[in-house]
C-alpha positions in Angstrom: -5.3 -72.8 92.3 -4.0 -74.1 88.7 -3.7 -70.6 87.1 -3.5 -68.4 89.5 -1.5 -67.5 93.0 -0.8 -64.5 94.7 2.7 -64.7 94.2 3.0 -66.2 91.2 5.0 -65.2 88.3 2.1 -63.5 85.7 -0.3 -60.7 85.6 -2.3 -59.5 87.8 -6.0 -60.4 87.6 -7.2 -56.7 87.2 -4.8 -55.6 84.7 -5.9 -59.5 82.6 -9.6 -58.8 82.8 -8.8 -54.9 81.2 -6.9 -55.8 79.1 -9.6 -58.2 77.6 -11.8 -54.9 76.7 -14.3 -55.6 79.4 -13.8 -52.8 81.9 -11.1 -50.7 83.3 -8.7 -51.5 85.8 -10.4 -50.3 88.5 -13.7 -51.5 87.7 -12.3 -55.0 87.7 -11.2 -54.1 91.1 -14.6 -53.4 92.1 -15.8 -56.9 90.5 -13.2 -58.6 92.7 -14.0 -57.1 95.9 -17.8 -57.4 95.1 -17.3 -61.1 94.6 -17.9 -61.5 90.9 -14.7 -63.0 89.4 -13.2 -66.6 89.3 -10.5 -68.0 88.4 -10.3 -71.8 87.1 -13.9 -71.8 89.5 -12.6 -70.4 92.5 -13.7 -66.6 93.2 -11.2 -64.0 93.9 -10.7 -62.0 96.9 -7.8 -60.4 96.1 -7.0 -57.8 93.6 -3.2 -58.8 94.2 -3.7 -62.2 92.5 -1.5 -62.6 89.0 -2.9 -64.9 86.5 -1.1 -67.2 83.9 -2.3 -67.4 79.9 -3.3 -71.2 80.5 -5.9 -69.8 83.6 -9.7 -69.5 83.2 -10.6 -66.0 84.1 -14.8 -65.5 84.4 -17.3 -62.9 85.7 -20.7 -63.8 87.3 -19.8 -67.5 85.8 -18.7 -66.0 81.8 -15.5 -66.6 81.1 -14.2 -63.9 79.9 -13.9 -63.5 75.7 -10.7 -63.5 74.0 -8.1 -60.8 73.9 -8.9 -58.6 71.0 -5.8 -57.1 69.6 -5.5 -53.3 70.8 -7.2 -51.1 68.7 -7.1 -47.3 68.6 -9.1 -44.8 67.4 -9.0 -40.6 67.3 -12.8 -39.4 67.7 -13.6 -35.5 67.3 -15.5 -34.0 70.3 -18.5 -32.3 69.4 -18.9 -29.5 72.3 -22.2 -30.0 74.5 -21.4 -33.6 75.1 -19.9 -35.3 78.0 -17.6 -38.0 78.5 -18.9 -40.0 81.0 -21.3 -43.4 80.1 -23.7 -42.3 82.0 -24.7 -38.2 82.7 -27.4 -38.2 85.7 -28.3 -34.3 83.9 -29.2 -36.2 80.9 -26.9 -35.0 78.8 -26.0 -36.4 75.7 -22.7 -38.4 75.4 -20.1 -39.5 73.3 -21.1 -42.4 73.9 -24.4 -41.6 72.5 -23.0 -40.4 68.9 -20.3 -43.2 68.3 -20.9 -45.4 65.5 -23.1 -48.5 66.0 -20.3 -50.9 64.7 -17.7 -49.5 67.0 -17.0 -52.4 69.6 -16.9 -51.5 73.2 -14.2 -48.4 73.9 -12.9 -46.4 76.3 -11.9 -42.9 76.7 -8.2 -41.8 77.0 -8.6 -38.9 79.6 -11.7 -36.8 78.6 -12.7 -33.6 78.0 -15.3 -31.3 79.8 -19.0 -30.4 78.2 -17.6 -26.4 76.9 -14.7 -28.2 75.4 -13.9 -30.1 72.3 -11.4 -31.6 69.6 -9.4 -34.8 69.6 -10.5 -37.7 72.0 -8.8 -41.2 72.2 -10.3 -44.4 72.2 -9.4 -47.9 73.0 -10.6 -51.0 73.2 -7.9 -52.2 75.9 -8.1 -51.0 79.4 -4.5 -51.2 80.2 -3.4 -48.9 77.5 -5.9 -47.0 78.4 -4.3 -46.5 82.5 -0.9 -46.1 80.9 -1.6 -43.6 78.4 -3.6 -41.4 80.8 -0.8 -41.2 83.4 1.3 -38.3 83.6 4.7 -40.4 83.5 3.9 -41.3 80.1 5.4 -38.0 79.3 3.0 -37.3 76.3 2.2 -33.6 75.8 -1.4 -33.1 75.2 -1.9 -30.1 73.1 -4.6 -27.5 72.7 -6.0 -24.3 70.9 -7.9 -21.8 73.4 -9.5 -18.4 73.1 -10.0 -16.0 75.4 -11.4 -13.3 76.2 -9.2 -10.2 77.8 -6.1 -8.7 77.7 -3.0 -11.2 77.1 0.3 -10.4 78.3 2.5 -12.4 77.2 5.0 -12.3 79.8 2.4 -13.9 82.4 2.0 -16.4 79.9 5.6 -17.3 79.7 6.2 -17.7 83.3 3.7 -20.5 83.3 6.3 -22.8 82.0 7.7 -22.6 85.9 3.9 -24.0 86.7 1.9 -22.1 89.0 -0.3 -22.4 92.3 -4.0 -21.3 91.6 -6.4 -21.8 94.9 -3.8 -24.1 96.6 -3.6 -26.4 93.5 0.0 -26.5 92.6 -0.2 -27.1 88.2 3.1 -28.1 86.5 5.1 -26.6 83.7 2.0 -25.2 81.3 3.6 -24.0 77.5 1.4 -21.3 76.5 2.2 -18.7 73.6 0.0 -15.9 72.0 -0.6 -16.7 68.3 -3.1 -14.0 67.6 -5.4 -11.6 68.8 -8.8 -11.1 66.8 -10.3 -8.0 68.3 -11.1 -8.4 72.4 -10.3 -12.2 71.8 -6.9 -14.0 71.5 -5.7 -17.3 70.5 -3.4 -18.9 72.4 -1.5 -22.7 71.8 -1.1 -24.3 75.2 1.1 -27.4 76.0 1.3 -29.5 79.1 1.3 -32.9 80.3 -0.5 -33.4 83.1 -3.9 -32.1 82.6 -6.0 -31.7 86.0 -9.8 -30.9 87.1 -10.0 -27.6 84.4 -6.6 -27.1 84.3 -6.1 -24.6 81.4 -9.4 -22.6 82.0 -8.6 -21.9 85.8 -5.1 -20.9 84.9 -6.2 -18.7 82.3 -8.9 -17.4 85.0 -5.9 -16.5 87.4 -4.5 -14.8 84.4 -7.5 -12.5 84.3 -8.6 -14.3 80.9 -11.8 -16.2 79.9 -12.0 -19.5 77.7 -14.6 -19.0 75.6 -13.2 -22.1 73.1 -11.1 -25.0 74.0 -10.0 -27.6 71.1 -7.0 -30.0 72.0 -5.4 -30.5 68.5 -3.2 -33.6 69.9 -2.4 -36.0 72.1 0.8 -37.2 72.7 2.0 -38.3 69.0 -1.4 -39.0 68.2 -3.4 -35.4 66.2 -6.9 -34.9 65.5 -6.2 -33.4 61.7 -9.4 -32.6 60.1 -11.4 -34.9 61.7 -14.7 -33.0 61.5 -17.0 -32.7 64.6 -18.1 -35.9 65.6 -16.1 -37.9 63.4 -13.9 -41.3 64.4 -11.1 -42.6 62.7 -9.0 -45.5 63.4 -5.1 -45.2 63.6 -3.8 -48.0 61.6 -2.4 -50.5 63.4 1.4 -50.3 61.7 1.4 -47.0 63.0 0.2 -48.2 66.4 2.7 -50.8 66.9 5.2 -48.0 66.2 4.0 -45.8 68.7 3.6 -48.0 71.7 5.6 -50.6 71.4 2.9 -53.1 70.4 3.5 -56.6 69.6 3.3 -57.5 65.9 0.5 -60.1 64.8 1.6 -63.6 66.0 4.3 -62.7 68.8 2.7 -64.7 71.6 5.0 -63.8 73.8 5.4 -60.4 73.8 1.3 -60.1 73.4 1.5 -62.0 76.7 3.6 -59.3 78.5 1.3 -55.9 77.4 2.0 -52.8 75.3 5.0 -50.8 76.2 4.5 -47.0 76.1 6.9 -44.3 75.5 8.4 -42.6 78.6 9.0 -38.9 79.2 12.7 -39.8 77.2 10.8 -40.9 74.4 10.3 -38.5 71.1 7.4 -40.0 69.3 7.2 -39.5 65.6 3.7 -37.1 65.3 1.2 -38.7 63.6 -0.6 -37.1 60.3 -3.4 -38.5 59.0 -3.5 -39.3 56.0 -6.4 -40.1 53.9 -8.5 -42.9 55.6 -11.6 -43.2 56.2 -13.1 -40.9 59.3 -16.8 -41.3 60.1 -19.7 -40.3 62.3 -22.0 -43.2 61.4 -21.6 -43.9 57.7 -18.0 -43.4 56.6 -17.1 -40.4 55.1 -13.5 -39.2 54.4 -11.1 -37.1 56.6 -7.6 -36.3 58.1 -4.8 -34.0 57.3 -4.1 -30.9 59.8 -6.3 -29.0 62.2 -7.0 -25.8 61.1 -6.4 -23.1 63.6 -10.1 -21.2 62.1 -12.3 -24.2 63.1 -11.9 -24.0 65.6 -21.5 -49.7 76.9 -22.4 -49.9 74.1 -19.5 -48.3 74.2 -19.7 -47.8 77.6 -16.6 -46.2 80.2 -16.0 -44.0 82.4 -12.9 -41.6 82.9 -10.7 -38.8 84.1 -11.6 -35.5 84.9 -11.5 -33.2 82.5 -9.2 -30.8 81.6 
């Protein structure tokens, strides 16, 4: 095969056919195994196949469209909506309420119906993986209130992790900012982010989440994006975050975005004033304040 071999030097097929916006990773390993992808007219039937730039990569006969250059965007989660493409329930989600002239995207992790705040979206399926695994080292950080009696000592030995119901949760940062009557505010840091994470810690702690809003991700903040708003991060800022290749560096474009390890420090990123919008563009960014708490089709991670 011309353009592709199992062990020849390139990418592998999955990784090329996420990276072109069309799926995720594993959903292109699906496609392979279902029998649905070519290369240069021969169908694949391994996911272990690596690909070079000069090969002809299609599914169900469509070649697959040029590489779009990465893209990025920080979308505010409403509560009540889910982060899957489709909900069986029904529900609405935020697929649903993204704007009409977004191109397809995916969620960067994903956060449960009862929670909201800052969301990532890409168009590229591979910075998608990376950014969602734990070795990326990002800290995803959140507001939550609860409800109950906060002891602040409990909350500090959290940064040991803990075991809740024979799930073993890493080092979780979590400090008392205030207390507003039988509620509290807490900030809470971590990097993983399992199944519920913060709310059945807090539950071990004898405390109820009755708001969740996670104010960043990684170097990446959701500002004052308002409820449902989208804003891209400009792509300057993007190559300086992940590594991205500037316009025109074939090469490097060739090999992927790099993303920062735990080592890295990335600069935080404050909006500034561009444009944020829900459908028709309205203005937004700056800080999150602490008292506000396919189409576009993908599926993700479970929430935290």
């Amino acid at each position: 095969m011309p353009g592709g071999h199992p062990d020849q030097s390139g990418e592998r097929i999955a990784k090329v056919i996420a990276r072109a916006g069309v799926c995720s990773r594993r959903e292109a390993e699906r496609l392979i195994a279902a029998g649905r992808v070519s290369v240069d007219g021969s169908v694949v039937t391994t996911p272990a196949m690596t690909v070079t730039p000069q090969a002809t990569v299609a599914i169900d006969g469509t070649a697959l469209p040029a590489r779009a250059p990465t893209r990025l965007w920080r979308y505010h989660k409403p509560r009540g909506v889910v982060t899957t493409a489709h909900d069986p329930q029904g529900r609405s989600t935020v697929f649903d309420r993204l704007p009409p002239d977004l191109p397809r995207v995916l969620t960067i992790g994903r956060l449960d119906l009862s929670s909201e705040g800052l969301l990532l979206l890409t168009n590229d399926g591979a910075l998608q993986r990376r950014l969602e695994l734990p070795a990326t080292g990002w800290t995803r950080r959140y507001r939550v209130r609860v409800h109950g009696r906060v002891d602040p000592t409990r909350l500090a030995a959290l940064a040991e992790g803990i075991t809740v119901a024979g799930v073993t949760y890493g080092p979780i940062e979590a400090v008392l900012e205030r207390r507003t009557g039988a509620n509290a505010w807490l900030s809470v840091a971590l990097k993983e982010g399992k199944n519920r994470e913060i709310r059945r810690v807090m539950e071990h702690l004898g405390l109820t989440v009755n708001r969740l809003i996670r104010v960043a991700y990684g170097p990446f903040q959701l500002g004052r994006l308002r409820p449902g708003q989208v804003a891209e991060v400009p792509a300057k800022v993007l190559r300086e975050q992940l590594g991205l290749p500037a316009p025109g560096d074939d090469e490097r474009r060739a090999t992927g975005p790099k993303v920062g390890t735990a080592k890295a420090k990335p600069r935080p990123v404050r909006p500034g004033r561009r444009k944020a919008t829900t459908g028709p563009a309205k203005s937004g960014g700056g800080e999150a304040t602490p008292k506000t708490g396919r189409r576009h089709h993908a599926h993700r991670r479970r929430p935290t």
